[in-house]
ROKE-140651 format. One line per 3 residues: number of its first residue (from 0); for each residue x, y, z of N, C-alpha, C. Coordinates in nm, 3 decimals. Example, Ala and Ser with C-alpha at 12.3 -4.5 7.8 and 13.67 -1.06 7.14 Angstrom:
0 = 1.319:-0.569:0.780:1.230:-0.450:0.780:1.320:-0.330:0.780  1.285:-0.225:0.708:1.367:-0.106:0.714:1.290:0.003:0.787 $
***
This chain:
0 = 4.560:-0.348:3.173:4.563:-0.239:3.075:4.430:-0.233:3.001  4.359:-0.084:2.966:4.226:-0.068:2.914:4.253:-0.138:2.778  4.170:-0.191:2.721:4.180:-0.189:2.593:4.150:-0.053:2.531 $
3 = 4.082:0.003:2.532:4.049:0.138:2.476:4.072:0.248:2.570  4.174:0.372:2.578:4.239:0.434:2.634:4.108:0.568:2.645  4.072:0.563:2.769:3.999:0.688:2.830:4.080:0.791:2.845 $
6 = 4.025:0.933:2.787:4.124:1.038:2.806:4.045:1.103:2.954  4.155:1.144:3.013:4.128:1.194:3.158:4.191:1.344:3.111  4.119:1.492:3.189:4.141:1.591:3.214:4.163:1.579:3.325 $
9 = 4.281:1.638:3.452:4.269:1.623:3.559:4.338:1.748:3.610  4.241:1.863:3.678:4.256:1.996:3.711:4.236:2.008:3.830  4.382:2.015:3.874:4.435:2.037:3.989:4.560:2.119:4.030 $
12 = 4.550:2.249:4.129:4.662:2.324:4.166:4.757:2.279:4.270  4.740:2.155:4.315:4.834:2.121:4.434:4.958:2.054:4.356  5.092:2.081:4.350:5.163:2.017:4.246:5.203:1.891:4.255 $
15 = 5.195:1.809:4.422:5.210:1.659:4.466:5.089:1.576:4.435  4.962:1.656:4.445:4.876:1.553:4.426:4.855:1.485:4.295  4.877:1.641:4.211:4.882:1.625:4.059:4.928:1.509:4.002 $
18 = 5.052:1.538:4.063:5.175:1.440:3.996:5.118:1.266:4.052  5.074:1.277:4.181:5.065:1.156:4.224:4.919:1.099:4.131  4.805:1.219:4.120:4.693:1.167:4.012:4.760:1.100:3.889 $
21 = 4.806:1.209:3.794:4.904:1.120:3.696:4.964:1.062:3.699  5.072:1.018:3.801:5.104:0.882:3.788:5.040:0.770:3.799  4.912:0.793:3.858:4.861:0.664:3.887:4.765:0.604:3.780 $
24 = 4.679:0.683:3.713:4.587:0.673:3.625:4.703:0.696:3.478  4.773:0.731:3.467:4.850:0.702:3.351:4.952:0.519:3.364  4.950:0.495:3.477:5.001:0.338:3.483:4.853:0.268:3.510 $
27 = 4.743:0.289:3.527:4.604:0.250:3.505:4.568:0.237:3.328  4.642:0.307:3.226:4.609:0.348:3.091:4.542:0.403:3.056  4.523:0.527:3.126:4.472:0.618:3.081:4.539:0.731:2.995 $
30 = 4.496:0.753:2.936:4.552:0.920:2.877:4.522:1.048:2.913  4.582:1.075:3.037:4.602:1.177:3.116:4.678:1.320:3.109  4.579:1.430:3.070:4.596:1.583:3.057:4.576:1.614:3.137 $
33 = 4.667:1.769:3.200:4.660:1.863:3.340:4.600:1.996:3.293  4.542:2.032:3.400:4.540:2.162:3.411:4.561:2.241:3.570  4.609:2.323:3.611:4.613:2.403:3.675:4.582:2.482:3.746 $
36 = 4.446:2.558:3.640:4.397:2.652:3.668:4.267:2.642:3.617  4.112:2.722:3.658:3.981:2.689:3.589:4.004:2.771:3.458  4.069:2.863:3.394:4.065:2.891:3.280:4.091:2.859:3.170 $
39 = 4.224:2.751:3.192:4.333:2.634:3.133:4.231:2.528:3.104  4.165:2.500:3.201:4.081:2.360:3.224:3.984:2.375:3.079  3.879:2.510:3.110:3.790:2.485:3.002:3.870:2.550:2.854 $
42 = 3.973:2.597:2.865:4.027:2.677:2.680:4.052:2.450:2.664  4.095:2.391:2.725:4.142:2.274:2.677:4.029:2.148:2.618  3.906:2.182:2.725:3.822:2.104:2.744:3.745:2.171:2.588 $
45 = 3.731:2.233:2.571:3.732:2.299:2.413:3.780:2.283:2.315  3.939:2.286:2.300:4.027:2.238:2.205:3.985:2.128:2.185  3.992:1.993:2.280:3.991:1.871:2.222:3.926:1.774:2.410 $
48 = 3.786:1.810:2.409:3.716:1.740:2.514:3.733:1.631:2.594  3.784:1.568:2.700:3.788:1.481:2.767:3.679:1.363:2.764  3.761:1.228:2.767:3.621:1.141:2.835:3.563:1.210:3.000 $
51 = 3.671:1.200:3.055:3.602:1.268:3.222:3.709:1.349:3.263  3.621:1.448:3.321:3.734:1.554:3.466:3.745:1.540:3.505  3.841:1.550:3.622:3.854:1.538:3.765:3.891:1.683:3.825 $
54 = 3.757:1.754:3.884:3.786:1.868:3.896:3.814:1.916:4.021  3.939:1.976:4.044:3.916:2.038:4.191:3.837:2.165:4.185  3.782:2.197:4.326:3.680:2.296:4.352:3.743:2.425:4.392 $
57 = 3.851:2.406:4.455:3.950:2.544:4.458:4.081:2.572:4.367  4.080:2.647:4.323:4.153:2.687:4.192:4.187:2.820:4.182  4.319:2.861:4.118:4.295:2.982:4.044:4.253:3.051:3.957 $
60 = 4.208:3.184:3.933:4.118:3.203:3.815:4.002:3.210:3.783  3.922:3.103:3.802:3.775:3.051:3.845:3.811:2.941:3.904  3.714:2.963:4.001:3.675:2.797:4.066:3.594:2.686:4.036 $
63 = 3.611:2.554:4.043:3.557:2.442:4.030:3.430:2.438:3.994  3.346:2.540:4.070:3.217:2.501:4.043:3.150:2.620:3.900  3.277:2.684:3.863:3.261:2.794:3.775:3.295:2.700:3.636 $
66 = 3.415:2.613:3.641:3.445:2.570:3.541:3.341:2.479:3.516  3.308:2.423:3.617:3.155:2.296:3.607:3.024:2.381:3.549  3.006:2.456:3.593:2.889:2.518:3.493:2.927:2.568:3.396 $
69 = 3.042:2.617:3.344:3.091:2.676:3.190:3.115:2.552:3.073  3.148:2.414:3.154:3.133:2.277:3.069:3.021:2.249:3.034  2.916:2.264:3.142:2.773:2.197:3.131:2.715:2.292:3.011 $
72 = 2.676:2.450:3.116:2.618:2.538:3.026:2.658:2.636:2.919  2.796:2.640:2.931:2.863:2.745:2.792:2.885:2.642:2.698  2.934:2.491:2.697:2.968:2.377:2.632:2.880:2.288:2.572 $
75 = 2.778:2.284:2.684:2.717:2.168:2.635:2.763:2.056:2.647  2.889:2.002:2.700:2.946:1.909:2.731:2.907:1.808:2.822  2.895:1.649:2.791:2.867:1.562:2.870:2.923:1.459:2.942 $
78 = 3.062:1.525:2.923:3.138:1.412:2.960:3.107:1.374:3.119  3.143:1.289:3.208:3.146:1.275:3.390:3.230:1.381:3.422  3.170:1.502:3.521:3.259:1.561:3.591:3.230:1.493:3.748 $
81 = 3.379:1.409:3.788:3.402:1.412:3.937:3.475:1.542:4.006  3.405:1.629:4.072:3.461:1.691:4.190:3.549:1.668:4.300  3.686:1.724:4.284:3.735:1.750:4.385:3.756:1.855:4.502 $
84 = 3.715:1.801:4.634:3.725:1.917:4.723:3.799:1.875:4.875  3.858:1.994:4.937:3.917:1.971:5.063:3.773:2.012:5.153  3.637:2.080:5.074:3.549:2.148:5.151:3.481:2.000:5.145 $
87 = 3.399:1.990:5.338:3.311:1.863:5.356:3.155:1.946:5.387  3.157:2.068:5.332:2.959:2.147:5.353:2.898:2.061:5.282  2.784:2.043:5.339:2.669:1.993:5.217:2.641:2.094:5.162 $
90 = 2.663:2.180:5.142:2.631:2.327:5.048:2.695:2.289:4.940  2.816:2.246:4.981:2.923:2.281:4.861:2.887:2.155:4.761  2.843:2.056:4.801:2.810:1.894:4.744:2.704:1.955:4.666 $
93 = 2.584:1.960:4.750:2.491:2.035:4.649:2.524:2.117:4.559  2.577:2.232:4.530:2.590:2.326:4.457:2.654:2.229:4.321  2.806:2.196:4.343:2.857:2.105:4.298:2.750:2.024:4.175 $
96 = 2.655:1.930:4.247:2.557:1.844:4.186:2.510:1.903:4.116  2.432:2.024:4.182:2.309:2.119:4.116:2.383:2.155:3.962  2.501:2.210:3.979:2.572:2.253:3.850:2.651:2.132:3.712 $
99 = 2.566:2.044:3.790:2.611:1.950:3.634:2.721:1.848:3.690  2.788:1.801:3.788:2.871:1.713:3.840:2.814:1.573:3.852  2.919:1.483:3.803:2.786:1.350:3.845:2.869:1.285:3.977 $
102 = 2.970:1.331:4.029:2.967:1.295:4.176:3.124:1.368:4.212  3.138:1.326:4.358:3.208:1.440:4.450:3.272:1.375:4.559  3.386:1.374:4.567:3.506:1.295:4.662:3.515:1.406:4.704 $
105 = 3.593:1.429:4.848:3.661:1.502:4.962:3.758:1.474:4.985  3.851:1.545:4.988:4.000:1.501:5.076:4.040:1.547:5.153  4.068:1.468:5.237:4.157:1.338:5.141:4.129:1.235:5.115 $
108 = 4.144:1.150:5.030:4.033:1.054:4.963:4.158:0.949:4.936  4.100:0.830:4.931:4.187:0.707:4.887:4.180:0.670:4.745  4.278:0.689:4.655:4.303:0.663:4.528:4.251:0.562:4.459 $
111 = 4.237:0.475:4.545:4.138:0.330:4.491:3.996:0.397:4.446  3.960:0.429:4.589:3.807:0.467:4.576:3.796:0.597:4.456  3.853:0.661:4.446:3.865:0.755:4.354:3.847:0.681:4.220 $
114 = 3.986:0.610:4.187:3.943:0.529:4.060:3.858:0.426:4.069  3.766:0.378:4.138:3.645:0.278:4.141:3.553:0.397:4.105  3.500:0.512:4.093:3.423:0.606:4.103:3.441:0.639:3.913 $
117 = 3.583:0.685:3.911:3.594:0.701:3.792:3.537:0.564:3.692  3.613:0.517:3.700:3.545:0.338:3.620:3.363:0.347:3.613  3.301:0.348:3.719:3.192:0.349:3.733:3.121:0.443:3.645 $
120 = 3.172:0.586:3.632:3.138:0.740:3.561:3.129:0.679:3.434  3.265:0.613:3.395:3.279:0.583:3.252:3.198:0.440:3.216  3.143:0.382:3.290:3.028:0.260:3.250:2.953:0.293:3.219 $
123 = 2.878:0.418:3.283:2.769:0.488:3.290:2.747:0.602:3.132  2.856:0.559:3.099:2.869:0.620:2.917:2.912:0.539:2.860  2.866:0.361:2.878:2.963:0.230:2.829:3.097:0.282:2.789 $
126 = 3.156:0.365:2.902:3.352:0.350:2.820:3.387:0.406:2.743  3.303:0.456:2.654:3.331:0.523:2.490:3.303:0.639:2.497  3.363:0.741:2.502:3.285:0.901:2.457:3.411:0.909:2.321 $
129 = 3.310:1.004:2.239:3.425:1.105:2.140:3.365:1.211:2.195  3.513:1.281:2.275:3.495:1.422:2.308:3.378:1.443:2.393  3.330:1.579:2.354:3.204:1.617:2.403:3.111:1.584:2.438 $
132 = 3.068:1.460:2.324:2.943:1.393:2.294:2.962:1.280:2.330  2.889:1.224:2.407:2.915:1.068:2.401:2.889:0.957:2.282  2.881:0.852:2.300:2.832:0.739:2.173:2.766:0.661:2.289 $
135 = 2.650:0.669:2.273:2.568:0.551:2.330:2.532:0.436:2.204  2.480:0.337:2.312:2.408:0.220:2.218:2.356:0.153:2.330  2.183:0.134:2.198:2.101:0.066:2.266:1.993:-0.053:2.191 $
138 = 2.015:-0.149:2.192:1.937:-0.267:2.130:2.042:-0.230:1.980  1.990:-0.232:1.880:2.074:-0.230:1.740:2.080:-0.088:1.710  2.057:0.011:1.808:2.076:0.147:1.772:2.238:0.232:1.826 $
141 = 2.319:0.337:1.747:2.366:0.369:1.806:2.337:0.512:1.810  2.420:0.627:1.912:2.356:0.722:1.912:2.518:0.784:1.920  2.502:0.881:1.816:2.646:0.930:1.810:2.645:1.100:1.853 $
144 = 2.663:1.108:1.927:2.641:1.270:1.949:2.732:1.417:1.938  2.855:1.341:1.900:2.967:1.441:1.821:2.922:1.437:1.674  2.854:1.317:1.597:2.845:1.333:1.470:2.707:1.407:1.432 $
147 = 2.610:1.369:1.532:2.463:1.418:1.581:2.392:1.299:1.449  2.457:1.187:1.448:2.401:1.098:1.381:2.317:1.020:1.501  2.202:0.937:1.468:2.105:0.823:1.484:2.157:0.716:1.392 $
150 = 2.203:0.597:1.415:2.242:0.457:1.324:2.155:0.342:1.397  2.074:0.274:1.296:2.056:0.177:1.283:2.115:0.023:1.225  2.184:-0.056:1.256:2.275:-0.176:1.161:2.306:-0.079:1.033 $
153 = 2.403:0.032:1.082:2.478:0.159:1.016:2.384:0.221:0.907  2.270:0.202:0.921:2.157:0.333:0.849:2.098:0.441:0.936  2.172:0.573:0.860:2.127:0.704:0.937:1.978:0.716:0.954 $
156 = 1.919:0.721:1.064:1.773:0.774:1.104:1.754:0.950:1.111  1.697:1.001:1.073:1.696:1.173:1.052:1.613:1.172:1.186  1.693:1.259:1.237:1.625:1.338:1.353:1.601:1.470:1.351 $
159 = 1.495:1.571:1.445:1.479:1.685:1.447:1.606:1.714:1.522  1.632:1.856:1.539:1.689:1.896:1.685:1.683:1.896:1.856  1.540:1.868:1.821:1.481:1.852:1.949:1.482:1.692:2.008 $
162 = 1.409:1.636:1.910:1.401:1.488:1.948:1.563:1.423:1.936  1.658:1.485:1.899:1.798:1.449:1.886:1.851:1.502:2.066  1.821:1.618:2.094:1.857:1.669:2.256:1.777:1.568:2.315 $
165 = 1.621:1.517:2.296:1.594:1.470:2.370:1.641:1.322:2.424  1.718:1.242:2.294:1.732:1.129:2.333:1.873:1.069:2.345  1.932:1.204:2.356:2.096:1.250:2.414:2.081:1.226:2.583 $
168 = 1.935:1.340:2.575:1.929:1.343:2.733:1.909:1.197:2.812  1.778:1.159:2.744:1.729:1.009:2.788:1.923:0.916:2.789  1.984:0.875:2.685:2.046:0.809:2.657:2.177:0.797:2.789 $
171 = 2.160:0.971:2.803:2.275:0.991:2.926:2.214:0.974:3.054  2.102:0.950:3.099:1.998:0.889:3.193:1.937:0.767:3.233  2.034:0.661:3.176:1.951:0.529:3.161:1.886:0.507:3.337 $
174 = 1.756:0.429:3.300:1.723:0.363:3.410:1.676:0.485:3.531  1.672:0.646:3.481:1.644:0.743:3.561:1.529:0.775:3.518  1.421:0.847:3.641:1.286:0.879:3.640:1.325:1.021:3.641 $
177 = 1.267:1.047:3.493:1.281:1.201:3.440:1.153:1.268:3.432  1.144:1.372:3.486:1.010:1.469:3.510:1.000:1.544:3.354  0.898:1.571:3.327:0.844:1.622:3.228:0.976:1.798:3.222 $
180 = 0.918:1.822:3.316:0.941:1.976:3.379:1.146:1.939:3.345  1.215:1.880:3.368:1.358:1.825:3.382:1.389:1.842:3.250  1.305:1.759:3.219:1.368:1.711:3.046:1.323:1.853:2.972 $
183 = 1.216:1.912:2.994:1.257:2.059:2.941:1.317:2.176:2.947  1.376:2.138:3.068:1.467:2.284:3.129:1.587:2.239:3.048  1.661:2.074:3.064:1.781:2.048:2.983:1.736:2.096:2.802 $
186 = 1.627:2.063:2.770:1.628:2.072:2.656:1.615:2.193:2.589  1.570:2.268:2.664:1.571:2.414:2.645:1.658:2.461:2.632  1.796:2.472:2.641:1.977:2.531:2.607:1.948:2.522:2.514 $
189 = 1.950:2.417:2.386:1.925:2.390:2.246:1.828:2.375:2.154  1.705:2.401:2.226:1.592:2.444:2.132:1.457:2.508:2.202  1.370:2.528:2.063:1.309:2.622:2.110:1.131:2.563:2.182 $
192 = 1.159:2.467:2.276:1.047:2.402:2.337:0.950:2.507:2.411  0.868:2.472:2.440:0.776:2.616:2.442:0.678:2.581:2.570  0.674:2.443:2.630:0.606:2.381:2.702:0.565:2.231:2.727 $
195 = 0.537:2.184:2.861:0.595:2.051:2.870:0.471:1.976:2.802  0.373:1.970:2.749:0.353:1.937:2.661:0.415:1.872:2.486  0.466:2.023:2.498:0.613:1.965:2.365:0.689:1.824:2.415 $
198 = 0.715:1.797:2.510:0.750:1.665:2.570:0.710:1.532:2.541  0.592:1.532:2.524:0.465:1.415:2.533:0.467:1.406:2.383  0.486:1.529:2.289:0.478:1.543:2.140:0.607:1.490:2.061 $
201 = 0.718:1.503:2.138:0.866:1.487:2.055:0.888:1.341:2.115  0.866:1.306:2.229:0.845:1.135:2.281:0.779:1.065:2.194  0.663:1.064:2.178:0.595:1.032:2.049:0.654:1.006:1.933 $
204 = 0.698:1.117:1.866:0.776:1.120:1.726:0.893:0.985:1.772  0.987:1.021:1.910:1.096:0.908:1.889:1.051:0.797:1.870  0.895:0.733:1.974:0.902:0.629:1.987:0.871:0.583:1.841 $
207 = 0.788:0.678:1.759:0.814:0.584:1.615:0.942:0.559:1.524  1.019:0.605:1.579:1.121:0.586:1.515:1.173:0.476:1.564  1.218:0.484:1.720:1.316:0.370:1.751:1.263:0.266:1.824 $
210 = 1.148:0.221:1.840:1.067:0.162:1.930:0.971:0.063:1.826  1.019:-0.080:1.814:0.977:-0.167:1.719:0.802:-0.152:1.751  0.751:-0.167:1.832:0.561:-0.133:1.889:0.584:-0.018:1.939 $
213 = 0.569:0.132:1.898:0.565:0.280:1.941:0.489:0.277:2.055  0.318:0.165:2.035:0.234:0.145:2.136:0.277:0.060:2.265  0.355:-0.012:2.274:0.409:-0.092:2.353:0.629:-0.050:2.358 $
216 = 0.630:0.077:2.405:0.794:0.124:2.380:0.845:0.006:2.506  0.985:0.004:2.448:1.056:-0.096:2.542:1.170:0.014:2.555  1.209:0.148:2.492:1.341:0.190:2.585:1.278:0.336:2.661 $
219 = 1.161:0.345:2.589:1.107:0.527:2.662:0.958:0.478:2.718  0.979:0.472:2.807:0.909:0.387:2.924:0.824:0.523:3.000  0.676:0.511:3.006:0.603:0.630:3.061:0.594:0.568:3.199 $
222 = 0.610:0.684:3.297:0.634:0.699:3.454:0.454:0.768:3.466  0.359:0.706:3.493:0.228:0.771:3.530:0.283:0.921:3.621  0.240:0.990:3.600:0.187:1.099:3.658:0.333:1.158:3.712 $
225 = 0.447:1.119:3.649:0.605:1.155:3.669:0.646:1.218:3.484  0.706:1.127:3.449:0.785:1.137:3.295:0.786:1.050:3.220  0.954:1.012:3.229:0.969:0.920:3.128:1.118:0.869:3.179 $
228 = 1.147:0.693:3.169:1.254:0.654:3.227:1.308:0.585:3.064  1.426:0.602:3.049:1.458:0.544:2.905:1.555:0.392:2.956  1.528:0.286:2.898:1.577:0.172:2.881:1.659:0.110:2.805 $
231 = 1.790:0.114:2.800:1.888:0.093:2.708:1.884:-0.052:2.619 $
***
């Protein structure tokens, strides 16, 4: 049994598989919500946000990869979306990815491997989201992103808007080689960056904040002639 109960969204129209998803991940301890349909999926994912989805790709209403970009880009939402599909195209995988998914089972798929995937999604946000936003933490920092607080040994750090998207983004990226050009297209939904330059300028600002030697950073790590890889 989890100690801390992951809420699962799990949107699916087949009514056996459904049932067989929820039963299994609700005797796993999870706290497991349905949906039906892609319209159901996101009015809910709204009301009150999931740790992760489990989305199927065919649906009524809108489809999978409609509700996956209306989480990412109408939401802003970060929770793990896993994809579900009976389709095996690499079109459909790609598209899938391209639109904000952080990975993609086929079925029919073995329930184990399914929940080894899920587990993994939710490491990859240490376990903890509130809602929308995740809660990262890194060295004595935490990063709260439903409250849009920065804590230090529980003292608020003031952030801009920008350098707050930016180290949402980094934070949900650990250990990934992020292109200049990347980190401004994400950051661009929520502010008003103007060029990847602005990049090199709002990196800067963080590392004095959270980076004990700004000159020597240990979590925003420069990639020569790439970006920037952040280090938890």
């Amino acid at each position: 049994m989890r100690k801390t109960k992951s809420r699962l969204l799990v949107v699916e129209d087949d009514p056996a598989l459904l049932r067989g998803l929820v039963d299994k991940f609700r005797s796993e301890g999870y706290e497991v919500r349905v949906a039906c349909d892609g319209h159901s999926a996101i009015d809910q994912a709204d009301e009150d946000p999931p740790d992760l989805v489990l989305l199927d790709v065919m649906l009524p209403g809108c489809d999978g990869f409609e509700v996956c970009r209306a989480l990412r880009d109408d939401s802003g939402f970060t929770m793990p979306i896993i994809m579900l599909t009976a389709r095996g195209q690499e079109r459909d995988v790609v598209r899938g990815l391209n639109l904000g998914a952080d990975d993609y089972i086929t079925k029919p798929f073995r329930i184990a491997e399914l929940h080894a995937r899920i587990q993994a999604a939710l490491r990859r946000t240490n376990g903890r989201t509130l809602g929308s936003r995740a809660v990262y933490e890194f060295g004595n920092w935490v990063l709260d992103c439903r409250a849009q607080q920065l804590r230090c040994e529980g003292n608020i750090v003031e952030l801009t808007s920008q350098e707050f998207s930016f180290l949402t983004l980094f934070a949900a990226n650990p250990h990934r080689a992020l292109t200049r050009e990347a980190i401004l297209r994400a950051a661009e939904k929520r502010s008003s960056l103007s060029g990847v330059r602005t990049v090199d300028r709002c990196v800067k600002n963080l590392r004095a904040k959270i980076e004990i030697d700004p000159k020597h950073p240990t979590h925003i790590i420069t990639i020569r002639d790439v970006g920037y890889r952040f280090a938890p």
